[in-house]
Z-matrix of the N, CA and C atoms (Angstrom, degrees):
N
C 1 1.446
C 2 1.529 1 108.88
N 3 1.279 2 127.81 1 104.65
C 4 1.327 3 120.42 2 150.06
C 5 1.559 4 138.66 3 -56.42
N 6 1.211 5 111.59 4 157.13
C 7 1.357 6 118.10 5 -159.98
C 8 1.693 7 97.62 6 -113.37
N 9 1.349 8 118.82 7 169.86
C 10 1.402 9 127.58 8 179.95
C 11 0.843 10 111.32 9 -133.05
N 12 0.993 11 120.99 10 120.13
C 13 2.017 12 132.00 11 -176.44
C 14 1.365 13 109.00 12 -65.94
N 15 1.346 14 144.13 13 170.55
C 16 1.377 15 146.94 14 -173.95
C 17 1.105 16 109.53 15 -147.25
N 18 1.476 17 110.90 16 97.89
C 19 1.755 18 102.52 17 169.84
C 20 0.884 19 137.95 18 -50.95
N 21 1.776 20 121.19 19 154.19
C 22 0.930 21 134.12 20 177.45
C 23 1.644 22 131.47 21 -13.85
N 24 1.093 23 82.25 22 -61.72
C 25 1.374 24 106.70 23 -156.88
C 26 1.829 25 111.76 24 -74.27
N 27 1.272 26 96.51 25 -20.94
C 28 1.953 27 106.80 26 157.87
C 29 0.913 28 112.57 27 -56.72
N 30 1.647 29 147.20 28 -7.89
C 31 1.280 30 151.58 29 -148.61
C 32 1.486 31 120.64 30 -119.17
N 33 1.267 32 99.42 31 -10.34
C 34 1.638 33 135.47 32 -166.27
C 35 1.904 34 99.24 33 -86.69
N 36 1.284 35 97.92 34 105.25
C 37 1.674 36 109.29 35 174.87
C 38 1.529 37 110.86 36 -38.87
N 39 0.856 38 148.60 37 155.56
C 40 1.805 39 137.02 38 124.17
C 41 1.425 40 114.69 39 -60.42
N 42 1.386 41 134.52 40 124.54
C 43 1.244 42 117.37 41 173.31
C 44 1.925 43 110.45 42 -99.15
N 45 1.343 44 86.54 43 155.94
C 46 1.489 45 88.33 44 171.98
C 47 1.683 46 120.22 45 -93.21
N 48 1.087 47 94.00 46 127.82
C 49 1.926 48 110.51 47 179.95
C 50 1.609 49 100.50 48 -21.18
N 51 1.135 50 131.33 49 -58.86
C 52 1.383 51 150.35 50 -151.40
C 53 1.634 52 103.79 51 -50.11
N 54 1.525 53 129.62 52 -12.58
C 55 1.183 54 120.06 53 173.24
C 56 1.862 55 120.26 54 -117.38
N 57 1.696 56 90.92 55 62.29
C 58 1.631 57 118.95 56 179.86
C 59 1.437 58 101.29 57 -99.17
N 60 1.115 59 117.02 58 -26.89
C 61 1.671 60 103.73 59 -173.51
C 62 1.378 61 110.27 60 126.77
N 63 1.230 62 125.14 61 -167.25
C 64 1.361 63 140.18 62 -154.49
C 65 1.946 64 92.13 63 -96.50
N 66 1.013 65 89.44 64 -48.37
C 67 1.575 66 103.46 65 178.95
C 68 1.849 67 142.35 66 -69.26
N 69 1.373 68 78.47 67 5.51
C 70 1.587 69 91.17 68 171.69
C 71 0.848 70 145.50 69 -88.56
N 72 1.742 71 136.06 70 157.15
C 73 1.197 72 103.70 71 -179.40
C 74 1.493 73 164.66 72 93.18
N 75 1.523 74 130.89 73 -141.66
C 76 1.726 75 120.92 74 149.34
C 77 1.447 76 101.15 75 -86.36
N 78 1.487 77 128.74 76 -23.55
C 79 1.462 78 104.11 77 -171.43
C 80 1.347 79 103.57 78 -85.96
N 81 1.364 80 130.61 79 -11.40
C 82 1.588 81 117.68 80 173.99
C 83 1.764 82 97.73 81 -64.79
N 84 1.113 83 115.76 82 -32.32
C 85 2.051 84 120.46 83 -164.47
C 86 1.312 85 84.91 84 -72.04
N 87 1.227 86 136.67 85 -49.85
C 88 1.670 87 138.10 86 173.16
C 89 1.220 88 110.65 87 -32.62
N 90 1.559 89 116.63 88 -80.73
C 91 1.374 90 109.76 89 -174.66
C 92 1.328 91 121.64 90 -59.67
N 93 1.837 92 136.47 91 -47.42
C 94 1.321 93 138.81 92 134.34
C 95 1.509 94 124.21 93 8.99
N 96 1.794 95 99.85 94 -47.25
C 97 1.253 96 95.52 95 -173.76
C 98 1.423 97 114.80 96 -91.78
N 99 1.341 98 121.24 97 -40.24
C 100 1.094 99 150.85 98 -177.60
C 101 1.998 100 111.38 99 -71.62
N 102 1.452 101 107.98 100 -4.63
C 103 1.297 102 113.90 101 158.46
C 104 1.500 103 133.03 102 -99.71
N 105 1.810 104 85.79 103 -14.69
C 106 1.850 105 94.60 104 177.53
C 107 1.445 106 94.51 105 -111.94
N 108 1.708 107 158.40 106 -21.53
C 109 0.959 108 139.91 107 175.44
C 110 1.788 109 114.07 108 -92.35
N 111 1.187 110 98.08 109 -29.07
C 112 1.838 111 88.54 110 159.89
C 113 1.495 112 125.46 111 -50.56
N 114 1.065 113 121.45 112 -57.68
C 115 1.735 114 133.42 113 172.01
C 116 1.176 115 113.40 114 -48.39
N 117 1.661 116 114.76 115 -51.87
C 118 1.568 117 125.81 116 172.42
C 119 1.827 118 115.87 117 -45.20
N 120 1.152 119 104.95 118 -51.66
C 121 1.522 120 130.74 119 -176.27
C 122 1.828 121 115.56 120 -63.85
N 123 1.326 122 100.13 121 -38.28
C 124 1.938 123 123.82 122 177.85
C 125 1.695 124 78.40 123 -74.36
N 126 1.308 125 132.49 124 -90.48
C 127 1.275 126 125.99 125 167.76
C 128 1.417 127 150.03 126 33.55
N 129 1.428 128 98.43 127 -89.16
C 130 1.281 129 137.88 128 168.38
C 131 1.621 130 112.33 129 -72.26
N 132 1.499 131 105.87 130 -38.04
C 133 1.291 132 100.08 131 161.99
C 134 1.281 133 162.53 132 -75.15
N 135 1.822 134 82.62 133 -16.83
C 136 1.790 135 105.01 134 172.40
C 137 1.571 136 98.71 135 -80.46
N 138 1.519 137 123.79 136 -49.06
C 139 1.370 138 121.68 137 173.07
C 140 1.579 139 105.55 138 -25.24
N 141 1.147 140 128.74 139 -57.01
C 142 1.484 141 132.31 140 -126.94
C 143 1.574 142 94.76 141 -97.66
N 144 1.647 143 130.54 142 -36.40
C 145 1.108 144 133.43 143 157.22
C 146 1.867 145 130.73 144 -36.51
């Protein structure tokens, strides 16, 4: 009975996206968001005083 070798390259993980950094992603839309509605909010609040 012969056997069948398996390339290389079957051996090769999939990685998951998740090791981009702090900055990827929904948490980049996080901070994005959280840099234009914070200011808005300081804002709106001195108005309202």
């Amino acid at each position: 009975m012969k056997s069948k070798q398996v390339p290389e390259t079957s051996n090769i993980v999939m990685r998951d996206h998740s090791d981009h950094g702090p900055l990827a992603g929904e948490l980049m839309d996080l901070y994005v968001a959280m840099i234009i509605v914070i200011p808005i909010a300081f804002v709106l609040k001195s108005l309202w005083v």
